[in-house]
C-alpha positions, 0 to 999 in steps of 0.5 A, spaced: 584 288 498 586 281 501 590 282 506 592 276 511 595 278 519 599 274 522 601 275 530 608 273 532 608 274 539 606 281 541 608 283 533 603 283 528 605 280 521 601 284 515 601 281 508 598 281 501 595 274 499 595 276 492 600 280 487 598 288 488 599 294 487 598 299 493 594 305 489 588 308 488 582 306 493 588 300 495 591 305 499 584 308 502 583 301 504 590 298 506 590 306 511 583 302 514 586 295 515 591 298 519 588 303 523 583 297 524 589 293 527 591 299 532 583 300 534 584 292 535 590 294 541 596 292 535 601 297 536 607 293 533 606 291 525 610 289 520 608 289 513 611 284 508 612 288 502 612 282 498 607 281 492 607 288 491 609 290 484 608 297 485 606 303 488 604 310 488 604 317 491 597 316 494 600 309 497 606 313 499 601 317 504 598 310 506 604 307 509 606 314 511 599 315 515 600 308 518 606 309 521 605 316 523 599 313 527 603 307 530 608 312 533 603 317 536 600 310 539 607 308 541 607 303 536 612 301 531 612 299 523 617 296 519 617 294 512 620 287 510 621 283 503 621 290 500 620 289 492 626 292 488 620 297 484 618 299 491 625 300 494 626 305 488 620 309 490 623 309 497 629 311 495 628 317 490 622 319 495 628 319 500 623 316 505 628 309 505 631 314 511 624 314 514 622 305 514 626 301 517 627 295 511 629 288 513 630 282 508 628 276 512 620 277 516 624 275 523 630 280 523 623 285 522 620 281 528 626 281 532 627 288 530 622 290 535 626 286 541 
């Protein structure tokens, strides 16, 4: 899985390089990759949703158990370029009331003013 991580000031920006899809052993690993960054001292993470076609229950878990870690580590996750495919999941999971959404990477970033 590629990953790229950006740090916009105290905010940690996480993107997939490539188009993907977040299931299976990708979710395993995405879980790892975050909770590497918390191990790192990042407490504040947006992920940026967007070359992310689709996404399965056991990549639901993954972005569930990243932002559960960040909460218990007084951290935050917030989600940015949702694609329509995945929004649809969040939705009929009713997990869109749990992931704060924005549209543009610096209304996320901000979010955390």
């Amino acid at each position: 899985m590629d990953l790229t991580t950006n740090l916009v000031g105290d905010v940690v920006v996480v993107a997939f390089a490539r188009a993907t899809s977040l299931e299976g052993d990708r979710s395993a690993r995405f879980k790892r990759a975050i909770r590497e960054l918390i191990d790192e001292g990042h407490r504040r993470v947006v992920l940026d949703l967007g070359e992310v076609a689709f996404i399965d229950s056991q990549g639901l878990g993954a972005l569930i158990s990243s932002l559960k870690t960040l909460r218990a580590e007084e951290g935050d996750l917030k989600l940015v370029n949702v694609p329509e495919a995945v929004d649809s999941v969040l939705r009929i999971t009713k997990l869109a009331r749990v992931f704060e959404t924005h549209e543009e990477l610096d209304a996320a970033v901000g979010a955390f003013a």
